[in-house]
C-alpha positions as a LaTeX table, in Angstrom:
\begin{tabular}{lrrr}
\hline
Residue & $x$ (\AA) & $y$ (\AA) & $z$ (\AA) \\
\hline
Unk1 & $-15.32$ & 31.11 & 25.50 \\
Unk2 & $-15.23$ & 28.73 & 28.65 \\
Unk3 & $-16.11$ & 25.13 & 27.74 \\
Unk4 & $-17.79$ & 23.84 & 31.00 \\
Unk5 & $-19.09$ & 20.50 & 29.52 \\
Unk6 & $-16.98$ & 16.99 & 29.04 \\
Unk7 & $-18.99$ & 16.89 & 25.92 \\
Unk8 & $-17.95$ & 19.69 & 24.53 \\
Unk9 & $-14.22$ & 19.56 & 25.76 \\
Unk10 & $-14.15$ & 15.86 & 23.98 \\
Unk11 & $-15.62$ & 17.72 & 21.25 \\
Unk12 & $-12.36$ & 19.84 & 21.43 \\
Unk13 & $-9.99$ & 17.36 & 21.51 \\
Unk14 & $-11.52$ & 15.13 & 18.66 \\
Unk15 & $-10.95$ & 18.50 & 16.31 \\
Unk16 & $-7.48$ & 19.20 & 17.35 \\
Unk17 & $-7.06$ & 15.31 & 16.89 \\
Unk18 & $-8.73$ & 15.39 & 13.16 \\
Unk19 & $-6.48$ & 18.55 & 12.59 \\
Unk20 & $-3.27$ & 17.11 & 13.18 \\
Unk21 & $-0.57$ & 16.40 & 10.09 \\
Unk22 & $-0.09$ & 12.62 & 8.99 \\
Unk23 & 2.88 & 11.43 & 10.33 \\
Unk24 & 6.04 & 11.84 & 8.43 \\
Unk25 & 7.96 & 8.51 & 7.41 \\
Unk26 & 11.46 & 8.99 & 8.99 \\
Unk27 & 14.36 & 6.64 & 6.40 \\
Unk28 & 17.21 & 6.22 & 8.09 \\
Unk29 & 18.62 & 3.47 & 5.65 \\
Unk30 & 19.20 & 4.23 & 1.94 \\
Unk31 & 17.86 & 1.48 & $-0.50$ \\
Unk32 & 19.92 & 1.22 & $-3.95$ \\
Unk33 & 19.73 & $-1.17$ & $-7.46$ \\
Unk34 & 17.46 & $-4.24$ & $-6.63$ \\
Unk35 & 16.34 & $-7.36$ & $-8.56$ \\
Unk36 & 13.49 & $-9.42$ & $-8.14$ \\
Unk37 & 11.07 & $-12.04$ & $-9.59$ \\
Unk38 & 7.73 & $-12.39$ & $-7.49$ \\
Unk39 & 4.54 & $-14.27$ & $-8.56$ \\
Unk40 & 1.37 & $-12.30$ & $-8.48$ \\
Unk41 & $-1.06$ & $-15.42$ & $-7.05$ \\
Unk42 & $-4.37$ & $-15.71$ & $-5.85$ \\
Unk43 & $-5.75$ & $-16.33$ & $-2.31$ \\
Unk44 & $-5.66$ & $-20.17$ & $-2.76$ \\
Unk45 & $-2.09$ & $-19.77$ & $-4.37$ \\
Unk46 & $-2.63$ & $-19.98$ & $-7.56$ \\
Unk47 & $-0.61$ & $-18.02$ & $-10.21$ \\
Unk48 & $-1.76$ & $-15.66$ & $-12.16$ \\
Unk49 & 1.08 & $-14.25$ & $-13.15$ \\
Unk50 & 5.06 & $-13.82$ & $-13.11$ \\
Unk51 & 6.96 & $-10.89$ & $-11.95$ \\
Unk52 & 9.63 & $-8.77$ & $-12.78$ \\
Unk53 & 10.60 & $-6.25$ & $-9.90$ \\
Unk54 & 13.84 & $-3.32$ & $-10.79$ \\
Unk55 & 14.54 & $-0.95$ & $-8.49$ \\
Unk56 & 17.80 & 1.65 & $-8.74$ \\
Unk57 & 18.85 & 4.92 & $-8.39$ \\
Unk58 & 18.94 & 7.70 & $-11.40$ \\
Unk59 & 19.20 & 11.89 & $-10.85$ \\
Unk60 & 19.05 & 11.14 & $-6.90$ \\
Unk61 & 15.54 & 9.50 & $-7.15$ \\
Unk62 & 15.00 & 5.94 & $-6.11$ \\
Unk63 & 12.77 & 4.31 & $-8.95$ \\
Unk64 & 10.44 & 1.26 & $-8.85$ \\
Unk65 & 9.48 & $-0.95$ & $-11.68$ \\
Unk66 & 7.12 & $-4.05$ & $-11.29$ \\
Unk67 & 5.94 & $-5.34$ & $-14.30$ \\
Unk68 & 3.35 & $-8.96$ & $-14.00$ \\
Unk69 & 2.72 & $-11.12$ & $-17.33$ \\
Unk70 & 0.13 & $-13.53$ & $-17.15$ \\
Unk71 & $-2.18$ & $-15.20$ & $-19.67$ \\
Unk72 & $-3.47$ & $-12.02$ & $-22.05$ \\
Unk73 & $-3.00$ & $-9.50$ & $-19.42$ \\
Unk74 & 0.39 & $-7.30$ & $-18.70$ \\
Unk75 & 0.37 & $-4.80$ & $-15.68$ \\
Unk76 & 2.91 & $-2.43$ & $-15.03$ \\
Unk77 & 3.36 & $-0.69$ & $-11.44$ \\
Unk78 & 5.42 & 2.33 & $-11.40$ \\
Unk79 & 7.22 & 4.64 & $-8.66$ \\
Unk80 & 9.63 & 7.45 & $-7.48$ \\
Unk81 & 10.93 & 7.97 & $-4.33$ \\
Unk82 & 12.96 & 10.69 & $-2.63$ \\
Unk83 & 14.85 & 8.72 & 0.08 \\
Unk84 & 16.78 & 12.30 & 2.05 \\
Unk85 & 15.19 & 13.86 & 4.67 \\
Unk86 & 12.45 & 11.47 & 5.05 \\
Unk87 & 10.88 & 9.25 & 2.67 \\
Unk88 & 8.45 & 11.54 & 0.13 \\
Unk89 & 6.85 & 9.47 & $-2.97$ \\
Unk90 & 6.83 & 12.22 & $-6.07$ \\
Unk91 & 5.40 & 9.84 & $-8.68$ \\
Unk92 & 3.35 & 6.33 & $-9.19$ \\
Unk93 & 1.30 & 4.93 & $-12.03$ \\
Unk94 & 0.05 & 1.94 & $-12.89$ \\
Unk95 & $-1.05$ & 0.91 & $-16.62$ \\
Unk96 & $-2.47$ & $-2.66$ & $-17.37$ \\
Unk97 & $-3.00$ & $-4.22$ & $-20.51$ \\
Unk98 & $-5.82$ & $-7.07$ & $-21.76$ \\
Unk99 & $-5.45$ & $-8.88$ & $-24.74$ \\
Unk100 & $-3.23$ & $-5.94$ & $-25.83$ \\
Unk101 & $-5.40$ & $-3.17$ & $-25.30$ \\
Unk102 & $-5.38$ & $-0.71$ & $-22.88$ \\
Unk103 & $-7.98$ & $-1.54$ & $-19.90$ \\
Unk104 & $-7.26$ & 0.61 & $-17.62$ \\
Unk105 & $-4.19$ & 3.61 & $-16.26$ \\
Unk106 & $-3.69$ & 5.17 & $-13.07$ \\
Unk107 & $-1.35$ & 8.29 & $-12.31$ \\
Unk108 & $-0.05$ & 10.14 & $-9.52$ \\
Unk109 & 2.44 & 13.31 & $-9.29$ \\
Unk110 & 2.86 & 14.19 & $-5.67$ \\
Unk111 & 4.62 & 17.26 & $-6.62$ \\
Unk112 & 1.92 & 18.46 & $-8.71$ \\
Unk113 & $-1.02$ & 17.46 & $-6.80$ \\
Unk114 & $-2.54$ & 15.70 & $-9.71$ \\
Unk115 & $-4.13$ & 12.39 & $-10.50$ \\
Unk116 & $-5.35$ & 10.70 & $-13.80$ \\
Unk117 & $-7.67$ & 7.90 & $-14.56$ \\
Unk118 & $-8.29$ & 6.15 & $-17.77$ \\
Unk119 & $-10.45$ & 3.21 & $-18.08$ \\
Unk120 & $-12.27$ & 0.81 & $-20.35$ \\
Unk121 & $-16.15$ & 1.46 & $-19.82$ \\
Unk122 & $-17.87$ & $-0.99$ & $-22.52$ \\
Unk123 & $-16.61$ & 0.27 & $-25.52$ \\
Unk124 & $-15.29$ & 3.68 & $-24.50$ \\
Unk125 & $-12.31$ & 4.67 & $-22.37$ \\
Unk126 & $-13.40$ & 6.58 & $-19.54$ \\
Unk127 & $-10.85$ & 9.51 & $-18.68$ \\
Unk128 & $-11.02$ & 11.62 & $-15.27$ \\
Unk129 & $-8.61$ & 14.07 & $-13.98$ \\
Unk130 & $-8.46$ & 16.15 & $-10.45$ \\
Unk131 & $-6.07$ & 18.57 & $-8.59$ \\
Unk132 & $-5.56$ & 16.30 & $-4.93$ \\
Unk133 & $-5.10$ & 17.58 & $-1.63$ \\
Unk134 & $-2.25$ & 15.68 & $-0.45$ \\
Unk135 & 0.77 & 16.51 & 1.49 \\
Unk136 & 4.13 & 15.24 & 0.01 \\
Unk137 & 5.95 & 13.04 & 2.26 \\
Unk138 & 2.70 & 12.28 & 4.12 \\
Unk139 & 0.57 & 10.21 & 1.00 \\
Unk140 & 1.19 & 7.32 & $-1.05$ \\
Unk141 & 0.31 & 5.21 & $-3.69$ \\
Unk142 & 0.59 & 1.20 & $-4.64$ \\
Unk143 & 3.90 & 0.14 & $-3.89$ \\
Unk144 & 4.68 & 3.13 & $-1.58$ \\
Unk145 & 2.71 & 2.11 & 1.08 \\
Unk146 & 5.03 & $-0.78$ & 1.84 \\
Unk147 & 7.91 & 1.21 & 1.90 \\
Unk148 & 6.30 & 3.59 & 4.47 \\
Unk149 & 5.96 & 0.49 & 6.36 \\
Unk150 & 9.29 & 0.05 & 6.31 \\
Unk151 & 10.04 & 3.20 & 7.87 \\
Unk152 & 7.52 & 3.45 & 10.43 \\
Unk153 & 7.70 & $-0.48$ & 11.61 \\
Unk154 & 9.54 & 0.62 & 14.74 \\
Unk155 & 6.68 & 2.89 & 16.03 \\
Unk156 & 4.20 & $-0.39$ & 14.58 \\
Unk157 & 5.85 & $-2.62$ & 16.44 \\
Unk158 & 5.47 & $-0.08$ & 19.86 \\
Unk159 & 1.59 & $-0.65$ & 18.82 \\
Unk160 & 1.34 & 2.67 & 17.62 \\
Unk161 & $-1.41$ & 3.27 & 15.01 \\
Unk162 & $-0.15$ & 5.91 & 12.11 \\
Unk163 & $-2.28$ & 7.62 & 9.59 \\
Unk164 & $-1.44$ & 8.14 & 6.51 \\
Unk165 & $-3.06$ & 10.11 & 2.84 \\
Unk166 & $-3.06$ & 7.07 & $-0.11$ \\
Unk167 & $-4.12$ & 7.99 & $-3.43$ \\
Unk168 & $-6.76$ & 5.40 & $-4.98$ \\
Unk169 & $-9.20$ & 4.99 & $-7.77$ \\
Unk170 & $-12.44$ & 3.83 & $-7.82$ \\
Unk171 & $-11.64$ & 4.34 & $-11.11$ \\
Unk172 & $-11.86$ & 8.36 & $-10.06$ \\
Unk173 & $-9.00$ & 9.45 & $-8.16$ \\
Unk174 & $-9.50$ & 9.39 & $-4.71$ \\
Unk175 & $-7.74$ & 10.77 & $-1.49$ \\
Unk176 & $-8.49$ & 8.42 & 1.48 \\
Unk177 & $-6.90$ & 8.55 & 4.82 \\
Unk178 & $-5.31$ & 4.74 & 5.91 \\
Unk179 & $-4.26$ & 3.76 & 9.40 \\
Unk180 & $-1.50$ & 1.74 & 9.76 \\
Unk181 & $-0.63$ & $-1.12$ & 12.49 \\
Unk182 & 1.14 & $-4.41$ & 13.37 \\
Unk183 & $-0.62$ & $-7.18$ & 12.96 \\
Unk184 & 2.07 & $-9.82$ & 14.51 \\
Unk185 & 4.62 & $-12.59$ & 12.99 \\
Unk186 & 3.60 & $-14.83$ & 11.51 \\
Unk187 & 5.07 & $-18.29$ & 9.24 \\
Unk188 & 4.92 & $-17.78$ & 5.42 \\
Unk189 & 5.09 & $-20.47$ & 3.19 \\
Unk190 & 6.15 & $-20.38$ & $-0.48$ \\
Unk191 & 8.19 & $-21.96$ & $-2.74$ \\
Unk192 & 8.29 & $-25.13$ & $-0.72$ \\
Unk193 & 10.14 & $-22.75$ & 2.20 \\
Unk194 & 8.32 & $-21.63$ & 5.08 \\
Unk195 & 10.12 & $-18.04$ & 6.46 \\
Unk196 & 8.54 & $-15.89$ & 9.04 \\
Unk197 & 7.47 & $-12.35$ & 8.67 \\
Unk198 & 6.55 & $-9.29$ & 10.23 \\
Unk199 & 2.89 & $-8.64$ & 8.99 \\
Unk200 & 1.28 & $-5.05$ & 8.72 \\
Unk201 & $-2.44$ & $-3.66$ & 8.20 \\
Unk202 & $-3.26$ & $-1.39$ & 5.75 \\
Unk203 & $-6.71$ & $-0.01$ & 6.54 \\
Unk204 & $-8.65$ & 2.38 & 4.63 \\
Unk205 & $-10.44$ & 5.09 & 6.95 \\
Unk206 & $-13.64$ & 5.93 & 4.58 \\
Unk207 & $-16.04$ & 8.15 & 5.46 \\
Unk208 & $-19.59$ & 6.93 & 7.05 \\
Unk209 & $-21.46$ & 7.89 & 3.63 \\
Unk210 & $-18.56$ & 6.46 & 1.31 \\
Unk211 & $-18.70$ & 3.22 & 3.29 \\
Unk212 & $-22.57$ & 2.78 & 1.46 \\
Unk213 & $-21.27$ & 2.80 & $-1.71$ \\
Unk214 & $-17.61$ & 1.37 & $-1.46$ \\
Unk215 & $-15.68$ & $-1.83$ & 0.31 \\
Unk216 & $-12.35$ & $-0.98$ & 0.53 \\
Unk217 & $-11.29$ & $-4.03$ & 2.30 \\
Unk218 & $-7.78$ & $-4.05$ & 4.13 \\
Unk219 & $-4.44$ & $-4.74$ & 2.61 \\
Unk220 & $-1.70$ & $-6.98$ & 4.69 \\
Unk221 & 1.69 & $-6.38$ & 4.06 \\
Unk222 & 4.51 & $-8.82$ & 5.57 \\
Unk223 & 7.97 & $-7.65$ & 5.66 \\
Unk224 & 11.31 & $-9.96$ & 6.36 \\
Unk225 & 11.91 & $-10.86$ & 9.86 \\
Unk226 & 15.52 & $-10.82$ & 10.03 \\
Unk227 & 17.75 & $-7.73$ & 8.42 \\
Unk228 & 17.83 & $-6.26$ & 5.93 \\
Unk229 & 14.18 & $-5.97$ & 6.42 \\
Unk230 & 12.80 & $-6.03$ & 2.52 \\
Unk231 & 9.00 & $-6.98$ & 0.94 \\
Unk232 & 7.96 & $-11.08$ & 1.58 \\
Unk233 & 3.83 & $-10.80$ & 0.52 \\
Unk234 & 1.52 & $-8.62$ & $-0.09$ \\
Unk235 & $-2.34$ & $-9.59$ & 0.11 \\
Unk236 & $-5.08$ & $-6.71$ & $-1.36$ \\
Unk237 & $-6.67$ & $-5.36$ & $-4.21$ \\
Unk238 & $-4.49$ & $-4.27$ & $-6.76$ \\
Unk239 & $-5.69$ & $-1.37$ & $-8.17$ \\
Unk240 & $-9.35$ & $-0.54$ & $-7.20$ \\
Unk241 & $-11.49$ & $-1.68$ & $-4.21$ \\
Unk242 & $-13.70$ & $-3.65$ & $-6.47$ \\
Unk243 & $-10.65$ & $-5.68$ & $-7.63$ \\
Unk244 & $-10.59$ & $-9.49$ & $-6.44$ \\
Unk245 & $-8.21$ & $-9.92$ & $-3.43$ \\
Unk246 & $-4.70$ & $-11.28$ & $-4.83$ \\
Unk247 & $-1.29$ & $-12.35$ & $-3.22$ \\
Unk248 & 1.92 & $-11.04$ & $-4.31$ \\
Unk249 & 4.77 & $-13.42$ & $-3.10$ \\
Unk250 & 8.58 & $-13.02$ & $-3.35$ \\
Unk251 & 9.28 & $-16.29$ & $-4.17$ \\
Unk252 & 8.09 & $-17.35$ & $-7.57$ \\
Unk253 & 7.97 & $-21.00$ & $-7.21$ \\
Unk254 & 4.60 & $-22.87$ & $-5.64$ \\
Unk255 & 3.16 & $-23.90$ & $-3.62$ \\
Unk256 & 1.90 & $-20.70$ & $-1.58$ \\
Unk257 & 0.56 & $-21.26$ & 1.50 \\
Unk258 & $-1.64$ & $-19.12$ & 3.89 \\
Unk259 & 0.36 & $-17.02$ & 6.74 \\
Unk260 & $-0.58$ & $-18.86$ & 10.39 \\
Unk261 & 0.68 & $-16.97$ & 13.58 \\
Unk262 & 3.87 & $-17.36$ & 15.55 \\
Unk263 & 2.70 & $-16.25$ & 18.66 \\
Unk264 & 2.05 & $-13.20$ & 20.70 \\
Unk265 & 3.86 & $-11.15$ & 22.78 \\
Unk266 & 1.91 & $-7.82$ & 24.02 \\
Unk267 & 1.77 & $-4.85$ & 21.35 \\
Unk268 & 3.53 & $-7.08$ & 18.72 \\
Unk269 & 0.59 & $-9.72$ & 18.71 \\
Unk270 & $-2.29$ & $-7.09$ & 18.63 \\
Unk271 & $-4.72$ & $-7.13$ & 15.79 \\
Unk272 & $-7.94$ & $-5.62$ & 14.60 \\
Unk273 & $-9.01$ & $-2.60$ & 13.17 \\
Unk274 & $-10.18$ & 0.87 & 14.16 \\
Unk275 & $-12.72$ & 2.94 & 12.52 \\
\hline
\end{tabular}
């Protein structure tokens, strides 16, 4: 079949584009046993409550703990990474508790192609459960994302724009596709220090009809300037879209301060979003 129109051969060329595999997440340096105590804050700095990050290495898996205690409310962030090829997440979960009951438990096996919900709904705990159509290597979850960051950040900083499969809840699991840019450096203040970062944009590609029914606002993620590059602030919802916007910080001590620019310079500097 000839295709004679520019319509038509845009047409073409928007398919093969749509049919194309997420990028893979290349890992060229090995990550290994890892303390840390970040605040979980909100956007005026504020803390809500105080970390406990663990990260280290058992049966050739890199494993992620990040627990947050604040006032009647625990929440525990769980992952597992395969670090050789490439960087594949095989596992994440997250389970928070109010007032010592469960509210709410999110899980992920990448292997499997499974995800599980349980939430508090009134006086009932909502359960769901679905078979997902991800592709290892290529989808995330929570605290993967920023690792993927840290692997792609040389093709962000080029200005490329790289798609990747996350696994959310809304509280149902949900497969979204997220695009992934630099955002530029910026000057991050906490704990009475002010350090500069490299900040990244999370943004969640929903469909035209899901877009009536959900905000799925962006997530910022700013990673150390100098090496080793490692996590400085994250800014998002936590769980589910509907969540308030929070600020996780390295640093525990106050005061938190918004991120302000550096400067620009070309690609580096660029901003924005693309739907």
């Amino acid at each position: 079949m000839r295709i004679t129109s520019v319509t038509a051969r845009a047409a073409l060329v928007a398919l093969l584009l749509c049919a194309m595999p997420v990028a893979a997440v290349e890992w060229t340096s090995l990550e290994g046993p890892a303390r840390g105590f970040p605040a979980l804050r909100d956007l005026a700095g504020k803390k809500l409550a105080d970390g406990d990050f663990t990260q280290w290495i058992d049966n050739g898996g890199l494993h992620v703990r990040i627990v947050y205690v604040g006032e009647s409310r625990r929440i525990e962030e769980q992952a597992v990474f395969r670090q050789k090829p490439e960087l594949i997440q095989d596992e994440w979960s997250l389970r928070e508790m109010r007032n010592g009951k469960l509210y709410r438990q999110f899980e992920v096996s990448f292997k499997s192609r499974t995800a599980t919900a349980k939430k508090q709904t009134g006086t009932e705990l909502g359960e769901w459960s679905d078979k997902i159509d991800v592709e290892p290597g290529r989808a995330f979850a929570g605290f993967g994302l920023t690792m993927a960051i840290k692997g792609l950040q040389k093709r962000l900083f080029r200005g490329e724009h790289v798609e990747l499969q996350a696994v959310g809840f809304s509280p149902k699991p949900r497969v979204v596709t997220v695009e992934l840019s630099y955002g530029g450096r910026d000057r991050v203040g906490m704990s009475g220090r002010v350090l500069q970062g490299e900040r990244f944009i999370v943004h969640p590609k929903l469909p035209l009809v899901a877009r009536l029914f959900v905000d799925a606002p962006d997530h910022q993620i700013w990673l150390t300037s100098s090496a080793p590059v490692s996590f400085l602030r994250w800014e998002g919802w936590l769980a589910e879209p509907s969540d308030p916007i929070t600020r996780v910080d390295l640093l525990p001590g106050g005061p938190s301060e918004a991120a302000t620019p550096v400067g620009t310079t070309g690609p580096r500097g660029t901003t924005g979003r693309r739907d």
